[in-house]
C-alpha positions, 0 to 999 in steps of 0.5 A: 319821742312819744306823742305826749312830748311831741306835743309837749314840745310843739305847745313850748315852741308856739308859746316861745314863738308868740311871747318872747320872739314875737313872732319871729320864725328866725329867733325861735329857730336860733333859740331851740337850735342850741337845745339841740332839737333838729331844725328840720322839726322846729320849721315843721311845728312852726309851719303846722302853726302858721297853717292850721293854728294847732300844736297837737297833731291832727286827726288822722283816718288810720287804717280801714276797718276790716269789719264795717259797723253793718256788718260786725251789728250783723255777728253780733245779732247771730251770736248774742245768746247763743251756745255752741258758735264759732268765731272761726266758722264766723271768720270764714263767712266775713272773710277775715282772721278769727282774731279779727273776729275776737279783737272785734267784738271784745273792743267794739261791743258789749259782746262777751264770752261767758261761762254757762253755770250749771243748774238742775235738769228737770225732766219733766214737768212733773219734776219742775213742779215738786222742786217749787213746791218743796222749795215753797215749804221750806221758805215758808217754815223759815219765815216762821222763825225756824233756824237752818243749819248747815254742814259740808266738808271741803277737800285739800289735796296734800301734793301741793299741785293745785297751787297756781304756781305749781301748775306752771314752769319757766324754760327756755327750751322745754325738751331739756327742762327735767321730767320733774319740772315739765311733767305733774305727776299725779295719783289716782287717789292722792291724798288730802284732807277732809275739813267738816263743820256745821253752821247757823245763824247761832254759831259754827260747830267744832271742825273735823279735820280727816286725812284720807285718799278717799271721800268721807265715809259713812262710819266717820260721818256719823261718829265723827261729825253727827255724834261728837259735833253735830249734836253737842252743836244743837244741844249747846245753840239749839235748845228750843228746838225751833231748826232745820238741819239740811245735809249735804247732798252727798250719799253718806250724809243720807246714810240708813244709820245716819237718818236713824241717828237723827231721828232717835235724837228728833233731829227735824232734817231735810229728806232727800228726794229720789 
């Protein structure tokens, strides 16, 4: 029985013993007693009444925690933003399990673990500054007016294997499952596929699906995306001229031939540093 019906059961007991037994332990006991509810519990609801004037169970201390507010205030001080912190060197100096440590700080405070994002390590000051400055020139010439189109490619692997449910497998003794379900064999160069596509605020641009084991080249980029799509993109959306064109960052996109293409059709683009 969980507690819901036991207490369910204790506020029918009481009703039943103050409305229509009047008050009488004997009466109320026969009644329930043909329900088939033990005797034993019926008295005991019925004395919990009689003393403490409830029918819900009353609160208990429970078991005492191994990690006193004090103290846990104390690791939540010593680990909050911070990097490269242990719960088990943390479990050794309270003297307790790591899980205790975990379940802890996971129910009893705001502490959580996170994933540090990466960004841009500048080096020197030097860097800092030219990346603020060539951010405040392209901000301010979008403020103008100026169109920013965009372009990038996504990969898709063709084995299937990463797929979440592929990743995973069920046995009840993995030394016999098969090679082939336990193992994910997996090739150096898989194939996959290459989907391109240019955007702006006007529109996307056709999409150039390739399949390859390796990362677009600079022949196909620029055949393939610059030349059959990219610029049949600006000449149909972007005629007045008034855009930016910001590659992706990879290294054929910033290809010789592929800036003198955009700047034999006085393509405006954003030149990469370094």
């Amino acid at each position: 029985m969980t507690r819901d019906e036991r207490e369910a059961l204790s506020q029918r007991i009481c009703n039943f013993y103050c409305d229509s037994a009047n008050k009488s332990v004997k009466t109320t006991v026969k009644y329930f007693v043909k329900q088939n509810i033990p005797q034993r519990t019926i008295y005991y609801i019925l004395n919990k009444y009689l003393k403490y004037g409830i029918t819900i169970d009353r609160p208990r201390s429970g078991r005492p925690l191994k990690l006193s507010d004090k103290k846990l205030k104390q690791i939540v001080k010593s680990v909050n933003n911070r990097t490269g912190v242990s719960q088990r060197e943390l479990a050794k100096d309270s003297h307790v399990h790591h899980s205790t440590i975990s379940r802890n700080l996971r129910k009893r405070t705001s502490i959580r673990i996170r994933k540090r994002r990466t960004a841009p390590k500048m080096d020197s000051q030097d860097q800092e500054k030219r990346a603020k400055t060539n951010c405040g020139k392209l901000y301010r010439k979008l403020l103008r007016g100026c169109d920013l189109i965009l372009d990038d490619e996504k990969y898709f692997k063709l084995a299937g294997d990463n797929v979440n449910s592929n990743r995973l497998f069920y046995s009840t003794d993995p030394v016999t499952a098969p090679t082939d379900i336990k193992f994910r064999k997996k090739k150096k160069f898989e194939p996959k596929l290459m989907v391109w596509m240019a955007m702006s605020s006007k529109g996307v641009s056709n999409m150039y699906v390739h399949k390859s084991k390796q990362a677009v080249n600079e022949d196909t980029y620029l055949n393939e995306c610059i030349n059959k799509r990219l610029l049949p993109f600006i000449e149909k959306y972007h005629q007045n001229g008034n855009y930016l064109f910001w590659p992706d960052l990879a290294s054929s996109h910033y290809s010789e031939s592929v800036q003198e293409r955009l700047n034999e059709k006085n393509v405006p683009f954003v030149i990469r540093k370094g």
